[in-house]
GUMIDREN-102820 format. One record per residue: residue number from 1; residue in one letter; z, x, y of N, C-alpha, C in turn. Coordinates in Angstrom, 1 decimal. Atoms other than C-alpha are relative to their C-alpha. Last residue first. Layout:
BEGIN
NUM; A; Z; X; Y; Z; X; Y; Z; X; Y
...
END
This chain:
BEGIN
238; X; -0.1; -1.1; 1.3; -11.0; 23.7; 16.6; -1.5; 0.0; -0.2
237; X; -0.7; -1.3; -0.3; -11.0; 20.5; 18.6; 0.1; 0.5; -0.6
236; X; 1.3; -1.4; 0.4; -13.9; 18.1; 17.9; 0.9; 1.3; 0.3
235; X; 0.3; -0.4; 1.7; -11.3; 15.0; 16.8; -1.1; 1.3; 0.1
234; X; -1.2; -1.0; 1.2; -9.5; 15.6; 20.0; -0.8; -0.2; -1.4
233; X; 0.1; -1.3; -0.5; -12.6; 14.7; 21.9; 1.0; 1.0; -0.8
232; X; -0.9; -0.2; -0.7; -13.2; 11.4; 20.4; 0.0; 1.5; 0.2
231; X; -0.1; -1.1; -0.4; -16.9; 10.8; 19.2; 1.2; 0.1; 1.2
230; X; -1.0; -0.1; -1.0; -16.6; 7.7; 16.7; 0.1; 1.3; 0.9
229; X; -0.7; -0.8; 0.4; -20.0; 7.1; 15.0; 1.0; 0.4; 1.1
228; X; -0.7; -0.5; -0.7; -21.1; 3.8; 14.7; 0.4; 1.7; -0.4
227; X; 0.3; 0.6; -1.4; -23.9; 2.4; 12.3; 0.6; 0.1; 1.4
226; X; -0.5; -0.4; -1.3; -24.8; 3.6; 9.6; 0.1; -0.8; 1.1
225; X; 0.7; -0.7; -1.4; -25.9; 1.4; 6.9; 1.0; 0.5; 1.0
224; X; -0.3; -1.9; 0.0; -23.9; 1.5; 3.2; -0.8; 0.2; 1.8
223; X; -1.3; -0.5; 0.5; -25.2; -2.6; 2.6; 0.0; 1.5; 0.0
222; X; -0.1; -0.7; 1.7; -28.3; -3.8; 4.7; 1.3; 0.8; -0.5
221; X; 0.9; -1.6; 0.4; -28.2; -5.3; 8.0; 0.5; 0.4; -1.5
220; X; 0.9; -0.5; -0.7; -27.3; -8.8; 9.5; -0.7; 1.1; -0.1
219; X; 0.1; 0.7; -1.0; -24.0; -10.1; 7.5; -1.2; 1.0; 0.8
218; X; 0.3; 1.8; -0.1; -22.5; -9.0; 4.7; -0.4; -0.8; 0.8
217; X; 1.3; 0.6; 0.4; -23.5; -5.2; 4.6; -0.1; -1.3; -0.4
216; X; 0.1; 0.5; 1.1; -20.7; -3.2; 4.2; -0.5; -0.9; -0.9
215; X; 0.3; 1.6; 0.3; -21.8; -1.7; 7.1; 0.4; -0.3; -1.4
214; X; 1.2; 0.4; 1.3; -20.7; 2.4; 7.1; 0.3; -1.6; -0.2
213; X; -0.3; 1.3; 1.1; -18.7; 3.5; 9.9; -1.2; -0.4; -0.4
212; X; 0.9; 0.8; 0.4; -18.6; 6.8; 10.7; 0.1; -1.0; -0.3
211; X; 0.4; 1.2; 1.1; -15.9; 9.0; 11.5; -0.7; -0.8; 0.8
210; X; -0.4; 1.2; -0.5; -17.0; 12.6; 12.8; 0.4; -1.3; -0.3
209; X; -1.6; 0.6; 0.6; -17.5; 14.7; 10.2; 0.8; -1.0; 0.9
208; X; -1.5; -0.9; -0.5; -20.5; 16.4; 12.1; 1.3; -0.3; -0.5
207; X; -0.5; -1.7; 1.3; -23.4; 15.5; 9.8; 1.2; 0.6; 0.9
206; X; -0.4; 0.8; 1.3; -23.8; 11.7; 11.3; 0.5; 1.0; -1.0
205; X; -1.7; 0.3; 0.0; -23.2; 13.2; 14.9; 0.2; -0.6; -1.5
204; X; -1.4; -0.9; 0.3; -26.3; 15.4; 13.9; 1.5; -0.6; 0.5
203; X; 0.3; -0.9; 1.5; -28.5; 13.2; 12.8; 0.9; 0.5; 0.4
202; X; -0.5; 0.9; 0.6; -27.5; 10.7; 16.0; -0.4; 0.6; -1.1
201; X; -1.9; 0.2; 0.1; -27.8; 13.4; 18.5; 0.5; -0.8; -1.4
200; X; -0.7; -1.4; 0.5; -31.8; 13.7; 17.2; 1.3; 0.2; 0.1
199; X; 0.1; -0.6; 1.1; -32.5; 10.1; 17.4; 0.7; 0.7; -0.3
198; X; 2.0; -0.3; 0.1; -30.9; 9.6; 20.9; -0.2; -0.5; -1.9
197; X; 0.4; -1.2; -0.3; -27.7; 7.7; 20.6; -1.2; 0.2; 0.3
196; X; 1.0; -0.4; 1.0; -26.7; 4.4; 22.1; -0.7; 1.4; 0.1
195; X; 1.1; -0.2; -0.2; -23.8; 4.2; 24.0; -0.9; 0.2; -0.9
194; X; 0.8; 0.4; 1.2; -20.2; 2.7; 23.8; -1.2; 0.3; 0.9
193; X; 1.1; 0.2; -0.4; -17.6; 4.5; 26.5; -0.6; -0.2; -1.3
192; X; 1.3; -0.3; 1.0; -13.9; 4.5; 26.1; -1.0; -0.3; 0.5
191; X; 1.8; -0.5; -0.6; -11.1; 4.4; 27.8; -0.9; 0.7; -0.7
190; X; 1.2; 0.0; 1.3; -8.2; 3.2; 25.5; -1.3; 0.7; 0.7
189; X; 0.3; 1.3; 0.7; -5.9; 2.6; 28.4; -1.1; -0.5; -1.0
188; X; 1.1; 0.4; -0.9; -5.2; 5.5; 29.6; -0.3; -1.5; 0.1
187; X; -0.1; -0.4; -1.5; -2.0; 6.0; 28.4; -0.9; -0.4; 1.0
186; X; -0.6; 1.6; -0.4; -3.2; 4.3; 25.2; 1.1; 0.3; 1.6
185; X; 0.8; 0.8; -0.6; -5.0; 7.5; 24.9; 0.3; -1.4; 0.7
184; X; 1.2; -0.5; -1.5; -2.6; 10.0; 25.7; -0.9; -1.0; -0.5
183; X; -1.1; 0.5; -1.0; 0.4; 8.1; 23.0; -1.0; 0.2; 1.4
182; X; -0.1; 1.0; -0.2; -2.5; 8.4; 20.4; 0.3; -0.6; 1.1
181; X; 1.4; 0.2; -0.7; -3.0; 11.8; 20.8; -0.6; -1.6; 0.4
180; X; 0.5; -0.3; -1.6; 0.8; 12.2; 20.8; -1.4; 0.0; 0.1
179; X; -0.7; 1.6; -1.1; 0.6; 10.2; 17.5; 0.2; 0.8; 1.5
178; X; -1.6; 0.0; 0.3; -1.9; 11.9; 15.7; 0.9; -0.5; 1.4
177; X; -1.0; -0.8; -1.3; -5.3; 11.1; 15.6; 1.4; -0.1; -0.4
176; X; -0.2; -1.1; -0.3; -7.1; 10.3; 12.8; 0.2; 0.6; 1.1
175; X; -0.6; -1.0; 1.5; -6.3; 7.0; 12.0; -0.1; 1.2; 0.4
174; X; -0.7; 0.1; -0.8; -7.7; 5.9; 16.2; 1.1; 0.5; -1.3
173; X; -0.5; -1.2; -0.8; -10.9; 7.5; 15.5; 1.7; -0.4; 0.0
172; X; 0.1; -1.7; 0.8; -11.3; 5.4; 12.4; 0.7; 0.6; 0.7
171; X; -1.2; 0.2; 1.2; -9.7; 2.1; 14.4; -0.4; 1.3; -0.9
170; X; -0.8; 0.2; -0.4; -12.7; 2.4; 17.3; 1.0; 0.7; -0.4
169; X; 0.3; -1.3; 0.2; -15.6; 2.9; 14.5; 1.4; 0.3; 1.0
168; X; -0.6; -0.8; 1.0; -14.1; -0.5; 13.7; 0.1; 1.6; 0.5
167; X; -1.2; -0.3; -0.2; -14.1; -1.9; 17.1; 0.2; 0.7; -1.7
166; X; -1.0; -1.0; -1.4; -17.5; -0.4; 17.9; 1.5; -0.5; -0.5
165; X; 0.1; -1.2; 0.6; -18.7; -2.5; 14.6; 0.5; 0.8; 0.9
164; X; -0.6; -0.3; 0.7; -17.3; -5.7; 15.6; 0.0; 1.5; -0.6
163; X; -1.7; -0.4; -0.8; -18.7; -5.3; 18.7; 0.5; 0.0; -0.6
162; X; -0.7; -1.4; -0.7; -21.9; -4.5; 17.5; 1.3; -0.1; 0.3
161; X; 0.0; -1.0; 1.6; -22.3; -7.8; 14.7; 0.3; 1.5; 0.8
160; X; -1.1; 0.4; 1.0; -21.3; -10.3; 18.0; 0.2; 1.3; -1.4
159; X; -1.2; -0.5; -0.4; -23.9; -8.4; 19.9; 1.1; 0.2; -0.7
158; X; 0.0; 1.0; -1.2; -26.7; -8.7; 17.8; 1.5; 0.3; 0.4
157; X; -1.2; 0.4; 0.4; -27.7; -5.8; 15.1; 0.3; -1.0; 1.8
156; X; 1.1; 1.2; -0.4; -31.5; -4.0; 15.3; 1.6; -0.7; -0.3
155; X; -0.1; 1.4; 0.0; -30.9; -0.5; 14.1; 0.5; -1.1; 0.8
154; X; 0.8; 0.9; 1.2; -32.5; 2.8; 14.5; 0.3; -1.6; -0.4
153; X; 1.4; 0.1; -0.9; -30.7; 4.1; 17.7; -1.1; -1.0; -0.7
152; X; 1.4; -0.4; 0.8; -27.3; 4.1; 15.8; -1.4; -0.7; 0.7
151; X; 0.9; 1.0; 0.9; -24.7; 3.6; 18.2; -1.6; 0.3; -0.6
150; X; 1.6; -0.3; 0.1; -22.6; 6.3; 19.5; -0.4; -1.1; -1.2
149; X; 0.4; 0.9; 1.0; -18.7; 5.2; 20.6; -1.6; 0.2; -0.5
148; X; 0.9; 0.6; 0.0; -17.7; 7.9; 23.2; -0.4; -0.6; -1.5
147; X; 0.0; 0.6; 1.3; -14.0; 8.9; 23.9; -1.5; -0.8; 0.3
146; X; -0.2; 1.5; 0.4; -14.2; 10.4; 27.7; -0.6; -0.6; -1.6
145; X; -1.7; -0.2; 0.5; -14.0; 14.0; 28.1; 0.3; -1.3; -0.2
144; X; 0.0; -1.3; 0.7; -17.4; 14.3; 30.4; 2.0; -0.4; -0.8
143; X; -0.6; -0.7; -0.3; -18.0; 10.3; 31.5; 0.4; 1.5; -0.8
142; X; -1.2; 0.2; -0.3; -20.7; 8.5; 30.0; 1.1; 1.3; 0.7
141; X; -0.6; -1.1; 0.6; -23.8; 8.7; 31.2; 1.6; 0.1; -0.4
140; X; -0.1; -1.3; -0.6; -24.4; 5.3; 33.3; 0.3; 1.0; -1.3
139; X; -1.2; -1.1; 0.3; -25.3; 2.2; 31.2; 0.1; 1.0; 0.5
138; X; -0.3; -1.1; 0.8; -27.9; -0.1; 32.6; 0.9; 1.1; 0.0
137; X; 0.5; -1.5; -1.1; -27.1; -2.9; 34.8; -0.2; 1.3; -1.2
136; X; -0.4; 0.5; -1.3; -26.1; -6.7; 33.6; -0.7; 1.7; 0.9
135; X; -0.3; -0.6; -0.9; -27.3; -5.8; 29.9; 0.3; -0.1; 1.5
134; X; 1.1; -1.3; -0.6; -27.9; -8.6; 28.0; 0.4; 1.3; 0.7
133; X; 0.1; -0.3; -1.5; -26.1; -10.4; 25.4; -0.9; 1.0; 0.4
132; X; 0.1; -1.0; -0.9; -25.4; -11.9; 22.2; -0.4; -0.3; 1.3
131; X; -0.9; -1.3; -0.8; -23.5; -13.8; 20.0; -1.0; 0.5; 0.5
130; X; 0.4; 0.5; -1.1; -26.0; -16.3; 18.5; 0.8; 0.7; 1.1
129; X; 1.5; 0.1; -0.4; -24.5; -16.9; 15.3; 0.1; 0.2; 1.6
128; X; 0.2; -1.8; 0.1; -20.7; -16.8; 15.4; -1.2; 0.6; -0.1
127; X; 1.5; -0.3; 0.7; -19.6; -20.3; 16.7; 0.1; 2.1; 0.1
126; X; 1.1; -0.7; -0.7; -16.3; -21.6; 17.2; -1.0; 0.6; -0.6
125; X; 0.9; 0.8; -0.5; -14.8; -24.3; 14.8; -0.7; 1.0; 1.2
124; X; 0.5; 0.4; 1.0; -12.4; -22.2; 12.7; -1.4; -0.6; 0.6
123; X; 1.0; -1.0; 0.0; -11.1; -20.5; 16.0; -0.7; -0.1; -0.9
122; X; 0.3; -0.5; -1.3; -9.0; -23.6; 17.0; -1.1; 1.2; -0.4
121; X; 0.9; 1.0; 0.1; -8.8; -24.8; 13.0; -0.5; 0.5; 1.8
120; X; -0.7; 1.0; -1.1; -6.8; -21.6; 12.6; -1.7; -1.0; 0.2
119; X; 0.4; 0.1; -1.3; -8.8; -19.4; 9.6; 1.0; -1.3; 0.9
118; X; -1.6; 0.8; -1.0; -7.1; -19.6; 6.5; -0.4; 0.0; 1.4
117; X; 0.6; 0.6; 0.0; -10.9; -18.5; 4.5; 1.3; -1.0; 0.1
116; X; 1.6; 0.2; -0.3; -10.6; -15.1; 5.0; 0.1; -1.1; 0.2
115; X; 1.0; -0.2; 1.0; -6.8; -14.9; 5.6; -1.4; -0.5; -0.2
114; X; -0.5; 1.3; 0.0; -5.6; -14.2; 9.3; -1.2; 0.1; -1.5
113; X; 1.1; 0.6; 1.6; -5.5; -11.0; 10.8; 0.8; -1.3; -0.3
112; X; -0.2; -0.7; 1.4; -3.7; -10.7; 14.2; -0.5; -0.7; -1.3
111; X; -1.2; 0.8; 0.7; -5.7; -12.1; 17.2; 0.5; 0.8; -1.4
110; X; -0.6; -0.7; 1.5; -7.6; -10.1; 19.4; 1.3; -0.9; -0.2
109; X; -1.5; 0.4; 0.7; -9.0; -12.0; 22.7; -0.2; 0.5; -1.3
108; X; 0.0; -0.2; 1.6; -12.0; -10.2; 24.7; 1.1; -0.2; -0.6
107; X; -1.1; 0.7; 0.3; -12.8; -10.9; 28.2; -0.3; 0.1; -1.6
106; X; 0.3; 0.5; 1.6; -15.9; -8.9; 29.7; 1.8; -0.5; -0.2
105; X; 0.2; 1.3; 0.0; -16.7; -8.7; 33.7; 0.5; -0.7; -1.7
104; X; 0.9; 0.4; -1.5; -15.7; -5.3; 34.1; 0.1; -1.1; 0.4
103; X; 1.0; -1.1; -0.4; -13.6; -5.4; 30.9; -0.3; 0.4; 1.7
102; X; 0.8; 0.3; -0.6; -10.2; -7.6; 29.9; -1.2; 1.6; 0.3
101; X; 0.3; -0.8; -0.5; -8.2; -7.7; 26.9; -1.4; -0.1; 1.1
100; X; 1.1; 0.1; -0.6; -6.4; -10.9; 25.9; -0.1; 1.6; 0.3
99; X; 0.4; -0.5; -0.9; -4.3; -10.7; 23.0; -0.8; 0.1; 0.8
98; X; 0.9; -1.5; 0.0; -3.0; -12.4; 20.4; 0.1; 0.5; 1.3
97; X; -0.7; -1.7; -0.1; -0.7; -15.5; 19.3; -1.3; 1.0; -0.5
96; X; -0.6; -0.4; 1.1; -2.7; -19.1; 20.2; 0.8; 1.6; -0.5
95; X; -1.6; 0.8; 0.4; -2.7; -20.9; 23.2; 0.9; 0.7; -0.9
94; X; -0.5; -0.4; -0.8; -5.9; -18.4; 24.5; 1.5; -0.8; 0.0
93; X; 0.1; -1.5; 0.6; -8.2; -19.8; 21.9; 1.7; 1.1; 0.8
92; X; -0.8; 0.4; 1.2; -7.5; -23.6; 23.5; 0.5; 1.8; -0.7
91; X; -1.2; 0.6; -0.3; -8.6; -22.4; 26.8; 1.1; -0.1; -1.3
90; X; -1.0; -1.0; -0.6; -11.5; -20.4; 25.5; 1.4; -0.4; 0.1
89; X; -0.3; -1.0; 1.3; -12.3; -23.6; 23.8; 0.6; 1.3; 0.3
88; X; -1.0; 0.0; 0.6; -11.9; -25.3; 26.9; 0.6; 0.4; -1.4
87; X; -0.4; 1.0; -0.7; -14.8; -23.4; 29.0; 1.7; 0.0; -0.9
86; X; 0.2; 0.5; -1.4; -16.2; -21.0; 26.6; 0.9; -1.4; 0.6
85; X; -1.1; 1.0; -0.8; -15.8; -19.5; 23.4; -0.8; 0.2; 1.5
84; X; -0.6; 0.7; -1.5; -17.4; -17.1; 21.1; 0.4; -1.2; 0.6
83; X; 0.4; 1.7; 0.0; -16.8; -15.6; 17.6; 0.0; -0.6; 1.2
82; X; -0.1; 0.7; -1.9; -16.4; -11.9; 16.7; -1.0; -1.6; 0.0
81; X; 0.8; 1.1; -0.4; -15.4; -11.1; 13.1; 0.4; -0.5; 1.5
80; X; -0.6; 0.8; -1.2; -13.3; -8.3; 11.4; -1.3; -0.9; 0.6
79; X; 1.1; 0.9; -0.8; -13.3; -7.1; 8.3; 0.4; -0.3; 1.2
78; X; -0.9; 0.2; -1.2; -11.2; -4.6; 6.7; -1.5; -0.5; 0.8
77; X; 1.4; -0.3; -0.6; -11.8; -5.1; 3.0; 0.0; -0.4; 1.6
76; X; 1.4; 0.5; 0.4; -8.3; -5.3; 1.7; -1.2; 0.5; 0.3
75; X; 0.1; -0.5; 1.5; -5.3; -3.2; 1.8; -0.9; -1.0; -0.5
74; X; 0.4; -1.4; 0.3; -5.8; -3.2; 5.6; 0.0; 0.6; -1.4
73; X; 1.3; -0.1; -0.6; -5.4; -6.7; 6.3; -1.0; 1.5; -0.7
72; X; 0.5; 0.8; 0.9; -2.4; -7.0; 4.1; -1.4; 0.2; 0.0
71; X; -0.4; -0.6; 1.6; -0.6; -4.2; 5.9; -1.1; -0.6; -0.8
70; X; 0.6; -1.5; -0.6; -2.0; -5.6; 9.6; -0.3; 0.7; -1.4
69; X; 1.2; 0.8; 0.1; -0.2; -9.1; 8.1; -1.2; 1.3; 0.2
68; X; 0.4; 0.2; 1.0; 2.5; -7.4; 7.6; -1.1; -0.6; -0.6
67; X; 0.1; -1.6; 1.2; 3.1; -5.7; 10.6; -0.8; -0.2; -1.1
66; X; 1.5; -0.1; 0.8; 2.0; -8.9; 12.7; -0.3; 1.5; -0.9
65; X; 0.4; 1.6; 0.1; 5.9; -10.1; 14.0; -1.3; 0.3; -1.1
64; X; 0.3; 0.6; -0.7; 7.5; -6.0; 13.5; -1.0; -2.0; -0.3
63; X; -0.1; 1.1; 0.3; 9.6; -5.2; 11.1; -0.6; -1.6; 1.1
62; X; 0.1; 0.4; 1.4; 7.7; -1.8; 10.5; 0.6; -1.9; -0.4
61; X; -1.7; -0.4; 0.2; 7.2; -1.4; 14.6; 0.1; -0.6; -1.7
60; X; -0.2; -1.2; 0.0; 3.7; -0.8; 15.0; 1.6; -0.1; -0.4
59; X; 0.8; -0.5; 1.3; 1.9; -4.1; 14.6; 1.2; 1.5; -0.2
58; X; 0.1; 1.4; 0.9; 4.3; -6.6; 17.0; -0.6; 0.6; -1.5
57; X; -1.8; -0.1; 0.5; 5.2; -3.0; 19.0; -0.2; -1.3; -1.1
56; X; -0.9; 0.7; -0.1; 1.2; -3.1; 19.8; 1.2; -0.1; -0.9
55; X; -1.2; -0.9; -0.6; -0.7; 0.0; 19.2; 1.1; -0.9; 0.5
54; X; -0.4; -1.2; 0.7; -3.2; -1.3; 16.6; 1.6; 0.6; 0.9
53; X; -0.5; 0.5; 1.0; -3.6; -4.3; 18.8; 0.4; 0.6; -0.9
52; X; -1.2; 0.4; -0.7; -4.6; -2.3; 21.7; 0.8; -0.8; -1.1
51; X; -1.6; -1.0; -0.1; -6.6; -0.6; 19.5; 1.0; -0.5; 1.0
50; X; -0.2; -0.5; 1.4; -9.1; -3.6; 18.1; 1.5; 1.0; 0.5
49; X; -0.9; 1.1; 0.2; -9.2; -4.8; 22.4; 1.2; 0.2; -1.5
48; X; -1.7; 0.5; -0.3; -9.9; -1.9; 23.1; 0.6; -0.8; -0.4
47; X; -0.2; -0.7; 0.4; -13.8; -2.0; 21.1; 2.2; 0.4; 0.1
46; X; -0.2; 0.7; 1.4; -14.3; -5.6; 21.8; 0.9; 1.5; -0.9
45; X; -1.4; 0.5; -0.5; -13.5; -4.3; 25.9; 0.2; -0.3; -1.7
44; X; -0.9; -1.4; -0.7; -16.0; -1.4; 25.0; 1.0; -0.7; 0.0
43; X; 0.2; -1.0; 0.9; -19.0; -3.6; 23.4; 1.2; 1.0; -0.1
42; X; -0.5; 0.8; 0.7; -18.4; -6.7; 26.2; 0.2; 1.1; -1.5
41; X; -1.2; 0.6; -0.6; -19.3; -4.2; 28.8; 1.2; -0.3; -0.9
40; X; -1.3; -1.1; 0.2; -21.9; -2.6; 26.9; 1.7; -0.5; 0.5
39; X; 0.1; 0.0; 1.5; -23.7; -6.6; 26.7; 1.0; 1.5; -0.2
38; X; 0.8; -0.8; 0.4; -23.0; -7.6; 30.1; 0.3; 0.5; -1.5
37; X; -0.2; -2.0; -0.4; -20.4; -10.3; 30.4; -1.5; 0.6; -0.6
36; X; 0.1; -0.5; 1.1; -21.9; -14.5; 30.6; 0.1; 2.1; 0.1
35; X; 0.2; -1.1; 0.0; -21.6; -15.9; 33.9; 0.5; 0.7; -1.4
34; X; 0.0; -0.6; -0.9; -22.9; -19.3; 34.0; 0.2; 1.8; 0.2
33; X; 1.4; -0.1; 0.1; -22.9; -20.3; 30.4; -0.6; 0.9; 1.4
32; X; 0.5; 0.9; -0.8; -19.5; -18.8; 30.2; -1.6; 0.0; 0.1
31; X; 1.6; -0.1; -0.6; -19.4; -16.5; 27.4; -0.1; -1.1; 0.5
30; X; 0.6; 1.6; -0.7; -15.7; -15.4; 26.5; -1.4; 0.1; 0.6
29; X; 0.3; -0.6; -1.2; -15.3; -12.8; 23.4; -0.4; -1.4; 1.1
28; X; 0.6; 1.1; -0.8; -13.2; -14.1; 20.4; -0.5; 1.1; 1.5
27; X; 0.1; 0.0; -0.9; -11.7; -11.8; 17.6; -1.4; -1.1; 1.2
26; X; 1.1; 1.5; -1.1; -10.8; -12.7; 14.5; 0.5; 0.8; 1.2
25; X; -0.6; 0.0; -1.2; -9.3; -9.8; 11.9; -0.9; -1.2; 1.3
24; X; 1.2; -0.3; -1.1; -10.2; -10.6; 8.4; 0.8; -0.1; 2.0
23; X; 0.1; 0.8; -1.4; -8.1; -10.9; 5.5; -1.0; 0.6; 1.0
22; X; 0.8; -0.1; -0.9; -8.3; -10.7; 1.5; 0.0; -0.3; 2.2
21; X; 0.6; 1.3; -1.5; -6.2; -11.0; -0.6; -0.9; 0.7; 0.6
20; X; -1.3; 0.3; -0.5; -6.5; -7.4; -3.3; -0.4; -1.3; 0.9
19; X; -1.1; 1.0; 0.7; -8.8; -7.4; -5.7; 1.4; -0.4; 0.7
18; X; 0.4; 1.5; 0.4; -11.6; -6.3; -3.6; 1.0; -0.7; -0.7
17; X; -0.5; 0.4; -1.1; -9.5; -3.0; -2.3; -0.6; -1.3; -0.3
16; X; -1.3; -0.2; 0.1; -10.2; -1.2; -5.9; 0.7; -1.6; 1.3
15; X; -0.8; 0.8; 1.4; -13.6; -2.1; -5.5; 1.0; -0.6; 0.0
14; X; 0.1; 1.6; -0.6; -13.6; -1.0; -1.9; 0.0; -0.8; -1.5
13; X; 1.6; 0.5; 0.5; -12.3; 2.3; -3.5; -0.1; -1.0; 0.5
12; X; -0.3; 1.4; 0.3; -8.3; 3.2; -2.9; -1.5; -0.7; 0.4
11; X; 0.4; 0.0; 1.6; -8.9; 7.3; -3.8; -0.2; -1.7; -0.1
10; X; 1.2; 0.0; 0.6; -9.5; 7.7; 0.3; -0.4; -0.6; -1.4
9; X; 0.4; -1.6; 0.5; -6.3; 6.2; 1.1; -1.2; 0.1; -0.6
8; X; -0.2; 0.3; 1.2; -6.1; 3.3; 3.5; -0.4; 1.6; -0.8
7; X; 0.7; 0.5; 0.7; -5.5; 4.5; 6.8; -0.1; 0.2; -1.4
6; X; 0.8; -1.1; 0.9; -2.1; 4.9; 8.4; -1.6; -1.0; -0.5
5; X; 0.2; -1.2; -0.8; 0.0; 3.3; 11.3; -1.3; 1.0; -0.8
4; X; 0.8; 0.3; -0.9; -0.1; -0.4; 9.8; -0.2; 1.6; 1.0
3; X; -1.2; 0.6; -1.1; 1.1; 0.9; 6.6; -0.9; -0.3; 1.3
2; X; -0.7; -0.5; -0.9; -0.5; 1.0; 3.3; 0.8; -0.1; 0.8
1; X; 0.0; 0.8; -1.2; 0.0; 0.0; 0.0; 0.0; 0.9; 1.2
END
C-alpha cells in the first residue's frame, strides 16, 4: 500500500494495481459560454490544481479528511477526469469538498478521488466530450527556471484529455522531489508552464529520465502513448 506522500512502487504493475477498487480523481474546469479560459491557461491551473491537492493537510497529514481516499486512489489505476460546468452547475460543483484553483482567466476545481462509478450526482451529470479550447494569445517562452510541462508535438488530444495529462505529468515530478523541493515549490505556488515541444526536444526529453506519462489509453489516443514530459529543474541537478 502506499501513502499519499509516495508513489506507487515500480514492482506494483497496472495489472497488479487492476485488482485493486478502483478510483478516479474529478476535476471540473469553468467554461462560460461567454468567456471561456484560453486553452494553456486552463492546462497550467488543471495542472496546480492536481498539486495543490497533493500538498493539502486533508491529503498530507496520515489522519487527515482525503488521506485515505488519496491511498485508495493511488493503489489503483490513477485516473483522473476533467468535466465542465458553467453558470449553476459551476455553482452547485463549488458546494461540494475540493478545491478551487484559479489561472489568468482559468478556474479549476479538484475534488478528492471518488470511486469510478460513485461519482456525486452533481458531477455525475456534467459533460466530458467537447472539452476544449482555444488559445486567447499565444504562449510566451517559458520562463528560465520555471517547471515546464512538454507536450508531445505529435498528438491530437482535446483539452479535457491534456489537462488531465499535464496534471498527471504534474504528480510524477511532484513524487520525485523531496520535501524541501516540494516545500520551494508550493511556495510559489506550483508555477509552472505547459508548452508544446519541438520534434527534436521532444526525443530527447523522452530519453532524458525525465517522468513521462504514458496514456493508458482509454479515451482518445492509443494505449502506452507519450504524452507529457515533466521538466522540473531540480530533477536535472547533477
Amino acid at each position: 500500500m502506499t501513502t499519499p506522500f509516495d508513489a506507487p512502487s515500480p514492482d506494483d504493475a497496472p495489472a497488479g494495481r487492476d485488482a485493486n477498487p478502483q478510483y478516479v480523481l474529478p476535476l471540473v474546469v469553468r467554461m462560460e459560454r461567454t468567456e471561456p479560459p484560453g486553452r494553456t491557461d486552463a492546462l497550467e491551473t488543471s495542472a496546480r490544481a492536481v498539486l495543490t491537492l497533493l500538498d493539502d493537510p486533508r491529503v498530507t497529514d496520515p489522519d487527515g479528511e482525503w488521506a485515505a481516499l488519496v491511498v485508495a486512489w493511488t493503489d489503483g489505476r490513477i485516473r483522473k477526469v476533467v468535466r465542465r460546468a458553467r453558470g449553476g452547475e459551476w455553482r452547485k460543483a463549488g458546494e461540494l469538498p475540493g478545491i478551487t484553483v484559479t489561472g489568468a482567466g482559468a478556474e479549476v476545481r479538484v475534488f478528492p478521488p471518488v470511486p469510478l462509478d460513485g461519482w456525486p450526482k452533481e458531477l455525475a451529470k456534467l459533460q466530458v466530450s467537447g472539452t476544449d479550447l482555444e488559445e486567447t494569445t499565444p504562449p510566451a517562452a517559458p520562463e528560465p527556471g520555471l517547471p515546464v510541462l512538454w507536450l508531445n508535438p505529435e498528438l491530437e488530444m482535446s483539452a479535457g484529455k491534456t489537462m488531465a495529462q499535464t496534471g498527471h505529468a504534474a504528480q510524477l515530478a511532484w513524487w520525485r522531489l523531496d520535501e524541501a523541493q516540494r516545500k520551494e515549490w508550493a511556495g510559489n505556488g506550483f508555477a509552472l508552464a505547459v508548452r508544446t515541444a519541438t520534434p527534436q526536444a521532444w526525443a530527447e526529453l523522452t530519453a532524458s529520465g525525465l517522468p513521462l506519462v504514458q496514456d493508458a489509453g482509454f479515451t482518445e489516443i492509443a494505449p502506452g502513448s507519450s504524452t507529457v514530459v515533466a521538466d522540473h529543474p531540480a530533477l536535472r541537478a547533477g
